[in-house]
C-alpha positions in Angstrom: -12.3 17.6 -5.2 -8.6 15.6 -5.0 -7.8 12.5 -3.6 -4.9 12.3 -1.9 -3.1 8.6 -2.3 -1.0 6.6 0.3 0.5 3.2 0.1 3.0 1.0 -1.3 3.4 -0.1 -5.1 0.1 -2.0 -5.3 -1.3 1.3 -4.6 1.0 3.6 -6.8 0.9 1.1 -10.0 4.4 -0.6 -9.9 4.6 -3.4 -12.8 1.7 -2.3 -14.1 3.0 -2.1 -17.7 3.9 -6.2 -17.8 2.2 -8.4 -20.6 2.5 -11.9 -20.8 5.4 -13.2 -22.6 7.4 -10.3 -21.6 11.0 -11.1 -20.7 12.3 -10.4 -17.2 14.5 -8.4 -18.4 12.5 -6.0 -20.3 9.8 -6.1 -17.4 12.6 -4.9 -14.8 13.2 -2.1 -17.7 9.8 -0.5 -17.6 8.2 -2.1 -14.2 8.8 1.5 -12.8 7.4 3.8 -15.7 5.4 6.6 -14.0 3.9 7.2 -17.0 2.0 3.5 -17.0 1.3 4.6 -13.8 -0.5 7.1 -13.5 -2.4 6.4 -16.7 -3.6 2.8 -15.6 -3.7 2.0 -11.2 -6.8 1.8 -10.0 -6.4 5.1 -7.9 -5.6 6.8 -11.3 -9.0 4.9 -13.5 -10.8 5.8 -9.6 -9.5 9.8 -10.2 -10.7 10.3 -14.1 -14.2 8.0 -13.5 -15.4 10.8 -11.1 -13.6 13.3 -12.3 -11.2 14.5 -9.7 -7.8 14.8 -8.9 -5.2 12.4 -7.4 -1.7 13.9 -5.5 -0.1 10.7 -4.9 2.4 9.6 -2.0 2.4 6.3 -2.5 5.4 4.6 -3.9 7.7 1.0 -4.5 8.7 -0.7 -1.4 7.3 2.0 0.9 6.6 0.7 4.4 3.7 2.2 6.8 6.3 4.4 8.8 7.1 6.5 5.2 3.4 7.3 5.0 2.9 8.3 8.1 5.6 10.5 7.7 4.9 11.4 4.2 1.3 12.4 5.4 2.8 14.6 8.5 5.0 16.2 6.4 2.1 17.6 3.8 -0.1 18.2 6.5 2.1 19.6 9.5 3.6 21.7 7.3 3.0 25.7 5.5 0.0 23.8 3.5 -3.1 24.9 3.6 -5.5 22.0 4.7 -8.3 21.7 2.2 -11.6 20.2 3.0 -12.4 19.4 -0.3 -10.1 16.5 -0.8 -10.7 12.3 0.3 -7.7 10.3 1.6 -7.4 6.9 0.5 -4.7 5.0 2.3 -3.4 1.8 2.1 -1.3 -0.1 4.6 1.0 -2.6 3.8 3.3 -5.2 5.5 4.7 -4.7 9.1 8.0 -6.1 8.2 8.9 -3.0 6.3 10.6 -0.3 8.4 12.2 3.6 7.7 15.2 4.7 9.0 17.4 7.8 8.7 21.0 6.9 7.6 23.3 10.2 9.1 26.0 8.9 6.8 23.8 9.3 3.4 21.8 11.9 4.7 18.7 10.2 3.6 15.7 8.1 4.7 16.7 4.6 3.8 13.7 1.7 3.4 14.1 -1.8 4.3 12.6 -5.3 4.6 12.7 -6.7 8.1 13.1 -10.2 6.1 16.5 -8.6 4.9 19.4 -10.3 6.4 22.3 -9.8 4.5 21.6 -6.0 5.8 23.4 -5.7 8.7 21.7 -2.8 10.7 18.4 -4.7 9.5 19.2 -8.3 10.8 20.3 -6.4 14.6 16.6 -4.7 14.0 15.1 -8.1 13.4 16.5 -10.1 16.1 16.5 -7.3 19.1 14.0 -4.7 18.1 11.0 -6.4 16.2 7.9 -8.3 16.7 5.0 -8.5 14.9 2.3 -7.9 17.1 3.8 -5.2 18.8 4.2 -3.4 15.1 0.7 -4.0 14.6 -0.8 -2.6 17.2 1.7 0.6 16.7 -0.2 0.7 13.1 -3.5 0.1 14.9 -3.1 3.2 17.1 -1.2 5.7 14.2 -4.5 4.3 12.4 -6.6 5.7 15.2 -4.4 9.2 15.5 -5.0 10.1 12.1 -8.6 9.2 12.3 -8.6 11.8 14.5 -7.0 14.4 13.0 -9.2 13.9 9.8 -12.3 14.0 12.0 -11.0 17.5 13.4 -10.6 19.1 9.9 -13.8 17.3 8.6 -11.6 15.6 5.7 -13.1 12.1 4.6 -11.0 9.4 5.0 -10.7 5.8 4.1 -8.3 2.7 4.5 -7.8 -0.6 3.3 -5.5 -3.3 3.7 -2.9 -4.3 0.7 -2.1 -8.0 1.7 -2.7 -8.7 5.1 -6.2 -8.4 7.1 -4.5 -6.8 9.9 -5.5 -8.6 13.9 -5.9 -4.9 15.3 -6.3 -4.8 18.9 -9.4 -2.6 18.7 -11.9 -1.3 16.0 -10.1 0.0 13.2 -13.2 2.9 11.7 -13.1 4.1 8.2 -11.6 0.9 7.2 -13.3 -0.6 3.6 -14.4 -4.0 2.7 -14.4 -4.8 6.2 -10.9 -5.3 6.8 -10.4 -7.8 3.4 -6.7 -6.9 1.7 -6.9 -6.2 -2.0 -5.0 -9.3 -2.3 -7.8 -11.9 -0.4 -10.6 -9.1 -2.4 -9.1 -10.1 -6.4 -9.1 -13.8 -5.6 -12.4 -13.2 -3.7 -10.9 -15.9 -1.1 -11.7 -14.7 2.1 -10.3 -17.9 3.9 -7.4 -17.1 6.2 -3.5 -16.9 4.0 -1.5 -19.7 5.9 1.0 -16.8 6.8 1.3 -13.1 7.2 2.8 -11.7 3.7 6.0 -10.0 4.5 5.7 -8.4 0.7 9.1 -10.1 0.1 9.6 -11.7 -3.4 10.6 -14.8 -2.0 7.1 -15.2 -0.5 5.4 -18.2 -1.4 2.2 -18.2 1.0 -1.3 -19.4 -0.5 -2.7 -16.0 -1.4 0.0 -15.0 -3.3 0.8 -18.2 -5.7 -3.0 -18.4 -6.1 -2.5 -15.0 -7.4 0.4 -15.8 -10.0 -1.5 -19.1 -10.7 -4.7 -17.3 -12.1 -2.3 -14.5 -13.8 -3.5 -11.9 -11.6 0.1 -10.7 -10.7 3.1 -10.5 -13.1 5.1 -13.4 -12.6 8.5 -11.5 -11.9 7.8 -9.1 -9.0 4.5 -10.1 -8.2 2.5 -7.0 -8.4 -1.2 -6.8 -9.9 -1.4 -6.7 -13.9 -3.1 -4.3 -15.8 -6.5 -6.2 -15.9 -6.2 -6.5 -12.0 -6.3 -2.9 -11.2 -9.5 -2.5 -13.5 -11.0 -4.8 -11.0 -9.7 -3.2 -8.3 -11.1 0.3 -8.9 -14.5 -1.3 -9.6 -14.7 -2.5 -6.2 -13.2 0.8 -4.6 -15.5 2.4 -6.8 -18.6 1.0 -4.9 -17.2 1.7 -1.4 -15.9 5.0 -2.1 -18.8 8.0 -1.3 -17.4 10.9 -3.0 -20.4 13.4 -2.5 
């Protein structure tokens, strides 16, 4: 069996190599080290517990629109579909967005909260709400559901920061709809704001987090320690029979 991975850089293991006392600048060195990686995020310590493998699409700063993109790319393409794999998908903040820059030839990622990006602050004050970008989640959510249903491919999501207000029933979602974020500070109390995933933010959740040393103090992704938790609780959700 393989698992196939989406998500951001909770999900792909970002900053997982911090230890207290490092310095900024020697976190910022390694905070991207694949190697760290893919030896300790939860989705890896999920992977060798069971005994299967783990293609990953996740990655840093990747909004909802990449994923769904990444995933119709592997799966709309010459690859084979194989029943004998479990998606585990994680979706992250609305205020990310993917665009296709015709002048770099490339897809280009930015934060909605971005506003000394030009193209981005004309995006956030014409083209944006929040509620309309979560419902467009809530139905991709429900499109995909679909096509895993048709191929008989077992699929799961959870939420990264946010418990998502869906206008429907969201199925194969875990832990009923609790982010990872509300799940490792087992406070299930609502955040006094929606987490943009911006460095800047300062909402409840997420100093509560850096309080208790749960995140790294300089980017604010889980530690080490934190994604052995997390795969425990994954680990209990998860059927892989």
């Amino acid at each position: 069996m393989n698992m196939l991975t989406f998500g951001d850089s909770w999900v792909y293991g970002i900053g997982i190599g911090y230890h207290k006392g490092q310095s900024k600048e020697k976190y910022f060195e390694i905070q991207r080290n694949q190697e760290e990686a893919e030896q300790k995020s939860f989705r890896s310590l999920i992977a060798r517990k069971f005994g299967i493998g783990n293609t990953n699409f996740s990655n840093g700063g990747s909004s909802n629109q990449r994923q769904f993109r990444k995933a119709s790319e592997y799966f709309m393409t010459d690859n084979p579909i194989d029943k004998d794999i479990i998606v585990l998908w994680g979706l992250t903040s609305v205020y990310r967005m993917e665009y296709f820059s015709t002048k770099q030839n490339m897809y280009i990622e930015n934060l909605i909260t971005d506003h000394e990006d030009a193209f981005t602050k004309v995006w956030t004050m014409k083209c944006f709400d929040e509620t309309v970008e979560t419902n467009r989640l809530f139905y991709q959510i429900q499109l995909w559901n679909a096509f895993f249903k048709m191929h008989n491919i077992k699929n799961y999501w959870f939420n990264v920061f946010n418990e998502h207000e869906f206008p429907g029933k969201a199925d194969n979602m875990m832990f009923n709809g609790r982010s990872l974020l509300s799940l490792m500070l087992d406070d299930h109390a609502p955040n006094d704001s929606y987490h943009k995933s911006d460095r800047k933010d300062v909402d409840r959740k997420i100093t509560k987090a850096l309080d208790r040393g749960l995140v790294n103090p300089y980017s604010l992704h889980p530690t080490e320690e934190t994604h052995v938790k997390l795969a425990g609780l994954f680990e209990k959700e998860i059927n892989f029979a």
